[in-house]
mmCIF file as gemmi writes it, N, C-alpha and C atoms, coordinates in Angstrom:
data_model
loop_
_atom_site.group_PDB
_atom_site.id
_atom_site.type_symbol
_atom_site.label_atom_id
_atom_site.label_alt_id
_atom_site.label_comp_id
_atom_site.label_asym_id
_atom_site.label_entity_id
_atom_site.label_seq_id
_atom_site.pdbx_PDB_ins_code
_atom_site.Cartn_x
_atom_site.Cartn_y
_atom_site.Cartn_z
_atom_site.occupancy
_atom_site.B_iso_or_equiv
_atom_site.pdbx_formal_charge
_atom_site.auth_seq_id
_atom_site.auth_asym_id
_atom_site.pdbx_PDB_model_num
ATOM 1 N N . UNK Axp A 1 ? 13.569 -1.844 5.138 1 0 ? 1 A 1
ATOM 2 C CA . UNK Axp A 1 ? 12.733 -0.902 5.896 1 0 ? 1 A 1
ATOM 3 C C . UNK Axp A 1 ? 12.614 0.424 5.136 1 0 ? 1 A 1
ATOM 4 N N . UNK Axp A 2 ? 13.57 0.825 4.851 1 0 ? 2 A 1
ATOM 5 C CA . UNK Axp A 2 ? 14.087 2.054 4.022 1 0 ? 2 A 1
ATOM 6 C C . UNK Axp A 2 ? 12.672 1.771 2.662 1 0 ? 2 A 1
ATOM 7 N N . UNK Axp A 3 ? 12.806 0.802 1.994 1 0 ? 3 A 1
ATOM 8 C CA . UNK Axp A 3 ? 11.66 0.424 0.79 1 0 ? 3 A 1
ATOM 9 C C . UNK Axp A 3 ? 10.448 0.657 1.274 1 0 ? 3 A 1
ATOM 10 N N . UNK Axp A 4 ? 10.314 0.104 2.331 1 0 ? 4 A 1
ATOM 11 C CA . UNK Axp A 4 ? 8.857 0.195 2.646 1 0 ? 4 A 1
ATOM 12 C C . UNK Axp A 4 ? 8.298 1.7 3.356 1 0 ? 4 A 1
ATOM 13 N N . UNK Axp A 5 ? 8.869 2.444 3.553 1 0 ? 5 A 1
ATOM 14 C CA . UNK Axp A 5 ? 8.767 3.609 3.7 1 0 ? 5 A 1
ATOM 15 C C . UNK Axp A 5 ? 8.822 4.624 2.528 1 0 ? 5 A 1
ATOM 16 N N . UNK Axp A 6 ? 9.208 4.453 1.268 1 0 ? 6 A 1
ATOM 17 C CA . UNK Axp A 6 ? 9.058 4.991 0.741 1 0 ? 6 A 1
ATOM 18 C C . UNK Axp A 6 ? 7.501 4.459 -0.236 1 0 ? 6 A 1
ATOM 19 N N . UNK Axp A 7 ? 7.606 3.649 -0.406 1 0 ? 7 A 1
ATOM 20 C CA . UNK Axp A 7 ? 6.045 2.751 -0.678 1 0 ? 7 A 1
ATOM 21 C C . UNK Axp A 7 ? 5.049 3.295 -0.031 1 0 ? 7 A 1
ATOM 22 N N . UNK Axp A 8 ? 4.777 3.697 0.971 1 0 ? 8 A 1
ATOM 23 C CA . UNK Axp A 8 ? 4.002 4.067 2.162 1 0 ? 8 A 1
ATOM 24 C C . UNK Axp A 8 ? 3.732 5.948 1.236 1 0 ? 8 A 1
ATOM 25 N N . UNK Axp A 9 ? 4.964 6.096 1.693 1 0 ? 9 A 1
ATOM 26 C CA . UNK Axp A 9 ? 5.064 7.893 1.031 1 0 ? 9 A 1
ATOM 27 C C . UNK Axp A 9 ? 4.341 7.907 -0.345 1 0 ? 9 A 1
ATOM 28 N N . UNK Axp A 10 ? 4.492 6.966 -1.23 1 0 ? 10 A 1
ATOM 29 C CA . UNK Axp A 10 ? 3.98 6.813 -2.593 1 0 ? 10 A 1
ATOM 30 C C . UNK Axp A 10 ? 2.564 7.123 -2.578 1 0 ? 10 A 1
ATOM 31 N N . UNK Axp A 11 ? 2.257 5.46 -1.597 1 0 ? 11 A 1
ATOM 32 C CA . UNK Axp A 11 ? 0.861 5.5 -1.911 1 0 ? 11 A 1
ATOM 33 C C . UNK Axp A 11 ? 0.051 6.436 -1.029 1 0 ? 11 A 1
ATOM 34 N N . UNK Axp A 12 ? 0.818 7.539 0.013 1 0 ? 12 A 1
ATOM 35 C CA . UNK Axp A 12 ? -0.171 8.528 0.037 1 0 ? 12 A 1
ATOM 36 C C . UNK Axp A 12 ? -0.485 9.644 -0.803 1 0 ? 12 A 1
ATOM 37 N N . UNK Axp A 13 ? 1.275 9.92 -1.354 1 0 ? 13 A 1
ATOM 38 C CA . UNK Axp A 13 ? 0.381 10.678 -2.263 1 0 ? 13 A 1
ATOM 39 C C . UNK Axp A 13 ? 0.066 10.542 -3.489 1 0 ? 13 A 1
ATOM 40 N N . UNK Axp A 14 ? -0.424 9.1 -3.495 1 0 ? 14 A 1
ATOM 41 C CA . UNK Axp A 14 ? -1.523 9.077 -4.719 1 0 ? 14 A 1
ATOM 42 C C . UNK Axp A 14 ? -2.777 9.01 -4.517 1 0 ? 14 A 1
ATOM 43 N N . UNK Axp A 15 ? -2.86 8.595 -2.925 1 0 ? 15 A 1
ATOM 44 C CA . UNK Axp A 15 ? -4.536 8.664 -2.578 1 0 ? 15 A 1
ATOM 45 C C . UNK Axp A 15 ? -4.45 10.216 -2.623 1 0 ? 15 A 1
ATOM 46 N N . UNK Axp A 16 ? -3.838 11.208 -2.133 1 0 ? 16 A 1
ATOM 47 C CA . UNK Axp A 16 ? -3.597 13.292 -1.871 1 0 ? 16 A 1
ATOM 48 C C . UNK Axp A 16 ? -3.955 13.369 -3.368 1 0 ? 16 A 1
ATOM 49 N N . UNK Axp A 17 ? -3.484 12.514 -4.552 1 0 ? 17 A 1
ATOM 50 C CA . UNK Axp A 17 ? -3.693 13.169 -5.736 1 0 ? 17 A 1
ATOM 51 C C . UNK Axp A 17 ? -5.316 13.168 -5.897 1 0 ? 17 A 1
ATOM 52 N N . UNK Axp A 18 ? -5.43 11.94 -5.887 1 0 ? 18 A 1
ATOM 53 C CA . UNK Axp A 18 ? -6.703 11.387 -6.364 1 0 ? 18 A 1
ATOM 54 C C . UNK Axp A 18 ? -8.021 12.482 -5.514 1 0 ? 18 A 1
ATOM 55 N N . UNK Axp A 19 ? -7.516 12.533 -4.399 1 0 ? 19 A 1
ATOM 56 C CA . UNK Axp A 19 ? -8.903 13.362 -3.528 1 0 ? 19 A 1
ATOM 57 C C . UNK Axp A 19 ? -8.577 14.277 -4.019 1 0 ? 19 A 1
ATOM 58 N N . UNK Axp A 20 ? -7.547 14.754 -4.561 1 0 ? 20 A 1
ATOM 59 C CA . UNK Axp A 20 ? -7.212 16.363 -5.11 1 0 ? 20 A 1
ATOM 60 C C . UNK Axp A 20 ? -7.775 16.348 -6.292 1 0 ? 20 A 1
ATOM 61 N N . UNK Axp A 21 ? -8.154 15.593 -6.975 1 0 ? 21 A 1
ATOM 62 C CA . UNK Axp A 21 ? -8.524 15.759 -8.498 1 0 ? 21 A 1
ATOM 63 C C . UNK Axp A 21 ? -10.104 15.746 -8.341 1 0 ? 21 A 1
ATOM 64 N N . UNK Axp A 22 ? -10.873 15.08 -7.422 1 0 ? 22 A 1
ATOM 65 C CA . UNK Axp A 22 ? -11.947 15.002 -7.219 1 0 ? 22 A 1
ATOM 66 C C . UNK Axp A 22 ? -12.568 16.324 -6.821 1 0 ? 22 A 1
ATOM 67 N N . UNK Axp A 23 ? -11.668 16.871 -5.561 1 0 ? 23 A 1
ATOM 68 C CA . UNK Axp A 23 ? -12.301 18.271 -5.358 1 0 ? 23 A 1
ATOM 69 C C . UNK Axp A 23 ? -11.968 19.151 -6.176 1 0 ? 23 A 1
ATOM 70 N N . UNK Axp A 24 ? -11.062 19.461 -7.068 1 0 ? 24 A 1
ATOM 71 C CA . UNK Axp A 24 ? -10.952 20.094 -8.244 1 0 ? 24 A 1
ATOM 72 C C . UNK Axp A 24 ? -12.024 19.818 -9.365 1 0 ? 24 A 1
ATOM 73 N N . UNK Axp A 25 ? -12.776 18.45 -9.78 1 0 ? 25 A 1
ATOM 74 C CA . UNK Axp A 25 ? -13.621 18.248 -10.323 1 0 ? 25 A 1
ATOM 75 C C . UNK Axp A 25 ? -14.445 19.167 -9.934 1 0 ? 25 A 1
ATOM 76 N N . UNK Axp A 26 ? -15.184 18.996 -9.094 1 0 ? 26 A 1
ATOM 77 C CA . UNK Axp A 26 ? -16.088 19.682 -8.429 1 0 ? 26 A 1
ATOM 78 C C . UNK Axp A 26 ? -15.943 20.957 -8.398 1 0 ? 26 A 1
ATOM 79 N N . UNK Axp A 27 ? -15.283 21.818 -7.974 1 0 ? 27 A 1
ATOM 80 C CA . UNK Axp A 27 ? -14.932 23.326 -8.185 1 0 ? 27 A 1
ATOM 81 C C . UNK Axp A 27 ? -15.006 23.783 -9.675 1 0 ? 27 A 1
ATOM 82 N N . UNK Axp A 28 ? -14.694 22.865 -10.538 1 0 ? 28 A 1
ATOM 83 C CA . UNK Axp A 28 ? -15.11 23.344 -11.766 1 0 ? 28 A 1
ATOM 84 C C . UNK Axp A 28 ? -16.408 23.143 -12.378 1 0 ? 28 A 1
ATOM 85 N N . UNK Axp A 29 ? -16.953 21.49 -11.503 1 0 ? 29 A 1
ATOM 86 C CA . UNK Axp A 29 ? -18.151 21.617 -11.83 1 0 ? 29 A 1
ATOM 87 C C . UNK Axp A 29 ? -19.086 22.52 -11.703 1 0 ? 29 A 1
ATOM 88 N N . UNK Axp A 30 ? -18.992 22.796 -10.307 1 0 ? 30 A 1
ATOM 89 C CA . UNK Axp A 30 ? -20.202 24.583 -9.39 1 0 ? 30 A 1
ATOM 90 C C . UNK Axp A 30 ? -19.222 25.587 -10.24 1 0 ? 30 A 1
ATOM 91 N N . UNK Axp A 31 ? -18.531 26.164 -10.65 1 0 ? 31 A 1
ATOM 92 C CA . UNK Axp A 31 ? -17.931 27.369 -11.859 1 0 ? 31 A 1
ATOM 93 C C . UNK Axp A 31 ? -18.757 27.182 -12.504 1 0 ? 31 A 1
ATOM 94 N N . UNK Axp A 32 ? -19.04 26.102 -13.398 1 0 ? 32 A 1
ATOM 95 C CA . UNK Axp A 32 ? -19.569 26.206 -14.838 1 0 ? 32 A 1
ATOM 96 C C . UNK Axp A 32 ? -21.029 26.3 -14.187 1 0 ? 32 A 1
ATOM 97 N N . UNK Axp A 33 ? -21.132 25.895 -13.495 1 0 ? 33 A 1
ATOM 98 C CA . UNK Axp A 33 ? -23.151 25.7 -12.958 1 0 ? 33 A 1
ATOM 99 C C . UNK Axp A 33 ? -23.198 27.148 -12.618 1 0 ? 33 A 1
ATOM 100 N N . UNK Axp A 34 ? -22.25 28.025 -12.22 1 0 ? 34 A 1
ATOM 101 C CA . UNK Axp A 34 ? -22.658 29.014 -11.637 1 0 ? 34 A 1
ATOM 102 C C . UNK Axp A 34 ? -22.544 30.355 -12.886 1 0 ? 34 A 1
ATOM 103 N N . UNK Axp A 35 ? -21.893 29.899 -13.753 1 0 ? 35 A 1
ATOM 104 C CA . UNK Axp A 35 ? -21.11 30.399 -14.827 1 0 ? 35 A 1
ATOM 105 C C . UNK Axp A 35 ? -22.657 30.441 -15.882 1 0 ? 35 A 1
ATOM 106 N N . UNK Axp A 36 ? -22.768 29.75 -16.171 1 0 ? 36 A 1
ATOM 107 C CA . UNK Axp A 36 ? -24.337 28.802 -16.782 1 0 ? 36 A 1
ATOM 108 C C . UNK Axp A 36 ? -25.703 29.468 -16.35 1 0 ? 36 A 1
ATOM 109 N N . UNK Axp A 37 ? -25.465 30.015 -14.715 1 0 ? 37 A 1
ATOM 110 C CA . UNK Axp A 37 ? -26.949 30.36 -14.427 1 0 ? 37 A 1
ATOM 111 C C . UNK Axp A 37 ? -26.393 32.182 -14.38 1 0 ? 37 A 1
ATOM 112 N N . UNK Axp A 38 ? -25.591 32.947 -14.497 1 0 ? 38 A 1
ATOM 113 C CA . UNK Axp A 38 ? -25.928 33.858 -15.03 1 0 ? 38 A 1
ATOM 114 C C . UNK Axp A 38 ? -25.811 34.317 -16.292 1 0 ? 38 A 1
């Protein structure tokens, strides 16, 4: 039980990473777009 709870903990935060890297994509993408248009 103990295993599978930590499995659980894992794979959330690798889905937390993954959406975290995506909206970080993005924040740098609109920087540079915004960076770019002045």
């Amino acid at each position: 039980m103990g295993g599978e709870k930590i499995l659980e903990l894992l794979r959330y935060v690798k889905s937390s990473l993954e959406q975290l890297e995506i909206v970080m994509g993005a924040f740098v993408f609109i920087y540079h777009a915004i960076g770019e248009g002045q």
